[in-house]
VOFI-312338 format. One record per residue (C-alpha): residue in three letters; x, y, z. Coordinates in steps of 0.02 Angstrom, whole numbers, plus 50000, padded with zeros to 5 digits. Layout:
# VOFI-312338
ALAXYZ ...
//
This chain:
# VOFI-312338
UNK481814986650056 UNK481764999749934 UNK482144997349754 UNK483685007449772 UNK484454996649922 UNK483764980649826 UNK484954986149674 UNK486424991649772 UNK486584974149874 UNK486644965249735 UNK487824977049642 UNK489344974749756 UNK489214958749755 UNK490414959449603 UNK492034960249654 UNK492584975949535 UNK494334983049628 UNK495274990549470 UNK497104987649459 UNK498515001149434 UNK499854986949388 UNK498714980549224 UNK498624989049056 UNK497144982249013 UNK495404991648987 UNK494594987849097 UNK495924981649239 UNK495294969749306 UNK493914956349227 UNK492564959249392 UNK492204979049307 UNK491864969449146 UNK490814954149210 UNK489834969949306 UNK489594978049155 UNK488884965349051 UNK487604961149217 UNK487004983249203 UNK486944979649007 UNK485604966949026 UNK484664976549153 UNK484684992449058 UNK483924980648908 UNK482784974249021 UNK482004990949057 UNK481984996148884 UNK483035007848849 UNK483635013448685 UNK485505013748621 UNK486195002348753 UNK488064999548699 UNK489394990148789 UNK491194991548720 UNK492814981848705 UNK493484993348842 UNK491974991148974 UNK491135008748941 UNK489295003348955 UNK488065020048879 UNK486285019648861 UNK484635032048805 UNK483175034848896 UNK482345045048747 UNK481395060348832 UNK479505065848792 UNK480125085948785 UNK481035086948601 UNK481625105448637 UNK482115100248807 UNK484265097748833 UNK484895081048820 UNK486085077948988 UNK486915062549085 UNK487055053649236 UNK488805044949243 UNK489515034549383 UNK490915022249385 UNK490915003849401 UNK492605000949482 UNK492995003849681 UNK494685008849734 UNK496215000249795 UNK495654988449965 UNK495144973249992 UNK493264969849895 UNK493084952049881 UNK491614943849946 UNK490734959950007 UNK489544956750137 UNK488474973550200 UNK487734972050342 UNK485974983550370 UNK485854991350546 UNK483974997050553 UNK483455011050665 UNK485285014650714 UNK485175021850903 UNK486725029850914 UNK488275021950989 UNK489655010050909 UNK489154996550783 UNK489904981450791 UNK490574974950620 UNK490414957050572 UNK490904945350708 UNK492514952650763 UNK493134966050866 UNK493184980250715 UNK491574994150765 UNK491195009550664 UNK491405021850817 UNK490345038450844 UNK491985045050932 UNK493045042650780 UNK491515044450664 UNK490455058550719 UNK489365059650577 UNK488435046550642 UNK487475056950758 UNK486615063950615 UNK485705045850544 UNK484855044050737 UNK483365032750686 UNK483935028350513 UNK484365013550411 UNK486125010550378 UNK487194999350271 UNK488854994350334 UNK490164983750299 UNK490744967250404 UNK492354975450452 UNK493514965550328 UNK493024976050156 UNK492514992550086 UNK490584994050040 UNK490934999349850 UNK489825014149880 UNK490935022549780 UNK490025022849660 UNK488945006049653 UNK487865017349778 UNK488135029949614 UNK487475016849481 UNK486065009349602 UNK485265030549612 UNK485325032649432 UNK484735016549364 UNK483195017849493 UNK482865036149445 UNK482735028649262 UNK481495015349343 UNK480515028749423 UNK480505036949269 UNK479915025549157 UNK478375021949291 UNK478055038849226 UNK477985043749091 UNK476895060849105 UNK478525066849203 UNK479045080149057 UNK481055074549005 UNK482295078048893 UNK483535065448829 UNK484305055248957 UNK486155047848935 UNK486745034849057 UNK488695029949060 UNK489755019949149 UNK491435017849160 UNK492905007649216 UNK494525011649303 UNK493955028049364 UNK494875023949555 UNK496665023449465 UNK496295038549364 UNK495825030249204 UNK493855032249197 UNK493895047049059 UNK495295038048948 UNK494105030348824 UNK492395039048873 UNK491395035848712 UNK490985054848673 UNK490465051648506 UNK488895039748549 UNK488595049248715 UNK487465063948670 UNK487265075748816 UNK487605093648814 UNK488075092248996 UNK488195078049115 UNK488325073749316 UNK489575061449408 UNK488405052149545 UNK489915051949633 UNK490045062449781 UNK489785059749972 UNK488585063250092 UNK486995070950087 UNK486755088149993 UNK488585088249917 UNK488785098149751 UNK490265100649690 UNK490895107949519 UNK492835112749591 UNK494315101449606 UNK495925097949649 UNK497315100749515 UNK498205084449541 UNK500035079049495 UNK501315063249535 UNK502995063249583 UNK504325050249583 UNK505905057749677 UNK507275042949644 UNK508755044249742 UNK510605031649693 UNK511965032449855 UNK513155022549875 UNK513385004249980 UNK515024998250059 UNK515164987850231 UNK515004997050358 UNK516524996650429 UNK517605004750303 UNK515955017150257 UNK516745033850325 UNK516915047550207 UNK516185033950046 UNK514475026650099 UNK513175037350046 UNK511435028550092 UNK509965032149981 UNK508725030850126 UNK509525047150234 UNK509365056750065 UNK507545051850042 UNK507255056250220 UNK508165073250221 UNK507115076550048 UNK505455072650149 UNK505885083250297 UNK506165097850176 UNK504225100150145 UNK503125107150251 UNK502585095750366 UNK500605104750413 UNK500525101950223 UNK499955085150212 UNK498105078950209 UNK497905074350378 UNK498265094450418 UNK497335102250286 UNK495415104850226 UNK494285114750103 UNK495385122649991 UNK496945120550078 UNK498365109049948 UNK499565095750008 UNK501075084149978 UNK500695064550018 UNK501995052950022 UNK501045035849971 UNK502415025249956 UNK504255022250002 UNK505585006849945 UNK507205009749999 UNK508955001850015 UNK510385009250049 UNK510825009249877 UNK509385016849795 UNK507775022649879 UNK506005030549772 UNK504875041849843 UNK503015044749784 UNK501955058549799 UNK500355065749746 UNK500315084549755 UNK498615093049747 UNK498335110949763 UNK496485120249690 UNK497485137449639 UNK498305136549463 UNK499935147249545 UNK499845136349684 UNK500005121849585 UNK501525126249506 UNK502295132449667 UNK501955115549750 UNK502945107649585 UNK504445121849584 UNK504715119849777 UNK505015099949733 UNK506245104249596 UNK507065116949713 UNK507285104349851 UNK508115091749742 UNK509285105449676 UNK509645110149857 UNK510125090549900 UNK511085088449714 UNK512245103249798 UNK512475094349965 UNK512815077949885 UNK513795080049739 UNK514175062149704 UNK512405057749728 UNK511205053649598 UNK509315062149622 UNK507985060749489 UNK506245067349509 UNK504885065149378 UNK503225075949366 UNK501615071049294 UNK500135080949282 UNK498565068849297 UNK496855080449304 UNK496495099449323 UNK495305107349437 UNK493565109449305 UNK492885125349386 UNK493915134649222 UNK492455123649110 UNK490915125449210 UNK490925141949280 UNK490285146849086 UNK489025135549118 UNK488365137949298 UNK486555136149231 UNK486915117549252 UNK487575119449433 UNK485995130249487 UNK484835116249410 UNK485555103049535 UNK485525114549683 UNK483595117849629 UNK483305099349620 UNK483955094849776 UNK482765110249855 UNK481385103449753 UNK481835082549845 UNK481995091850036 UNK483785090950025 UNK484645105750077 UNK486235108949961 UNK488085108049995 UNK489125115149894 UNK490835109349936 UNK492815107849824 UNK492975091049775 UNK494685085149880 UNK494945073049747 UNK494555070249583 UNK493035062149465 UNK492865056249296 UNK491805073049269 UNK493445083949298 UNK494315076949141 UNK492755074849033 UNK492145093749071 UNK494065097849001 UNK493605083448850 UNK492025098048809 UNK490745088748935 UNK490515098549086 UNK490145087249229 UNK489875093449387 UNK489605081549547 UNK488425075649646 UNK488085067349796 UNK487785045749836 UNK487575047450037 UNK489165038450058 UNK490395039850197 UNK492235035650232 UNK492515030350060 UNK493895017550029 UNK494185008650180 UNK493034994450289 UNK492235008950404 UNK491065013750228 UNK489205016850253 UNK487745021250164 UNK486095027750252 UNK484625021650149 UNK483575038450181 UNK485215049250109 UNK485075035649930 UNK483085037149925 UNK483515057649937 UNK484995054349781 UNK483535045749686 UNK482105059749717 UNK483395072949673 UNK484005065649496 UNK482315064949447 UNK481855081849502 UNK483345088349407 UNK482795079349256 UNK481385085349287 UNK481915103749294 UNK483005101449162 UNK481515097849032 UNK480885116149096 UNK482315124149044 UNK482765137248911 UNK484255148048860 UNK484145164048876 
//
């Protein structure tokens, strides 16, 4: 196996799910027993300034040959998101022929007819899960690509280079990643999130994302005597629900299109709290999707007078197109690198969110760029091992590139 595939299996190994209910930094203690495991294998190759902090962020130099060159980065994070990632155990399907693949020893099979990228990896190596995890592609598939272009590199050395930053960081799943980025030892004038999907995907656009907590209090008496004085928090949260559009959720929408998600519910009849992320690319759109969930409570409040109805809005990232679209120079490097590594580019919104949105608004534009990985977040995740060679190839072409380049 390659080098890259080599790191990567042993990477998610460590069991690294970050945890929204813990106020530590990191979350959970896997991200930081992971980090200390990259810190000794970034020492082991040599590289200068390798720093791991109290709070998991792990940043490290590979000094360039080019002095006049840029310094950039290559960032990934260390955490995977919220589903079961204990005891990881990928399975490699070599040469996949098309048709279903069986998962572990059970009955759970990554379909082609649900999964119809597939047809595109005919005669390719993929890594799959056993049907009872996630992968942790996002992003050990991230970390694996950068840390063997910083092999490759370092084989050599006549490739012309600027500065190269390395960081890692915890907590990125439950929106943390960026909260205690070490900016002051990190040195890049620009940087890229190894972050993204499939094949070819560049991305420097976003979602603007928010939260919402819509609490409602009825009332509770037995049901018997209820007429005219029970007032049950649960038909309130439902008629609040029914007021938004219902094609505007995520499994109706795509590309640039914004949505509502309800991602949780608890309910009695006493008191029932609603969850939602809203997302929406368009500043004015944004703000619509907020006003329409104020208006909506107002409209209940006037129904049901005696009913209490709180709702709570928190911004959480904005879409970083506003800081990189000064800087596109950076976004036409990575589409010339992946040219220059036979990849042909993809430039795609992020439907989501990276550490690289909030650190291009911290002053460190950060666009994105592609891992291979599919179907992120769940046990149907795969990797095809051509699609991480091609990551690899294409980070050191764009350091590569990068060394070339001048300001006008």
């Amino acid at each position: 196996m390659s080098r890259v595939v080599d790191r990567f299996l042993h990477y998610v190994s460590f069991h690294t799910r970050s945890d929204a209910s813990q106020n530590s930094c990191p979350s959970s203690p896997g991200q930081l027993e992971f980090a200390r495991a990259l810190h000794a294998e970034l020492k082991a190759l040599g590289l200068a300034e390798v720093v791991l902090d109290d709070n998991g962020y792990l940043t490290a130099l590979l000094p360039g040959n080019q002095p006049q060159a840029p310094a950039i980065g290559l960032i990934a994070h260390m955490d995977t998101a919220d589903y079961e990632a204990r005891e990881v155990r990928p399975q490699l399907v070599e040469n996949y022929q098309g048709g279903d693949i069986c998962l572990g020893k059970g009955d759970e099979v990554l379909s082609l007819r649900q999964f119809r990228c597939l047809k595109h990896y005919l005669g390719q190596d993929l890594i799959t899960t056993d049907g009872t995890t996630l992968l942790g592609a996002d992003d050990k598939a991230g970390i694996a690509e950068i840390i063997t272009c910083v092999e490759t590199l370092l084989a050599h050395p006549e490739t012309p280079r600027g500065d190269l930053w390395l960081g890692f960081t915890p907590d990125e799943e439950i929106g943390r990643g960026a909260d205690h980025f070490p900016l002051d030892r990190f040195q890049a004038r620009w940087a890229y999130t190894v972050d993204g999907g499939p094949l070819g995907e560049l991305e420097y656009e976003n979602f603007n994302a928010a939260s919402a907590t819509v609490r409602f209090i009825g009332n509770n008496v037995h049901p018997g005597s209820a007429k005219d004085t029970l007032l049950n928090s649960q038909t309130l949260a439902a008629q609040f629900h029914t007021f938004l559009p219902a094609d505007e959720t995520p499994e109706c929408t795509e590309g640039y299109e914004g949505f509502f998600h309800l991602v949780s519910s608890q309910g009695t009849v006493e008191e029932t709290t609603l969850h939602y992320l809203i997302r929406d690319f368009d500043e004015a759109g944004f703000a619509a999707r907020k006003a329409l969930l104020e208006e909506r409570v107002t409209e209940l409040r006037r129904r049901y007078h005696e009913a209490r109805i709180e709702l709570t809005i928190s911004d959480n990232y904005y879409n970083m197109k506003s800081q990189i679209a000064p800087h596109m120079h950076i976004v036409e490097l990575a589409r010339q690198a992946m040219i220059a590594a036979d990849v042909q580019p993809k430039i795609t919104p992020i439907r989501g969110g990276t550490d690289g949105a909030r650190l291009s608004f911290m002053g460190l534009p950060c666009p994105n760029l592609f891992t291979g990985g599919h179907n992120f977040h769940g046990k149907h995740e795969f990797i095809p091992v051509p699609s991480m060679e091609k990551a690899v190839q294409t980070l050191v072409e764009l350091v590569r590139l990068t060394a070339a380049w001048r300001q006008d």
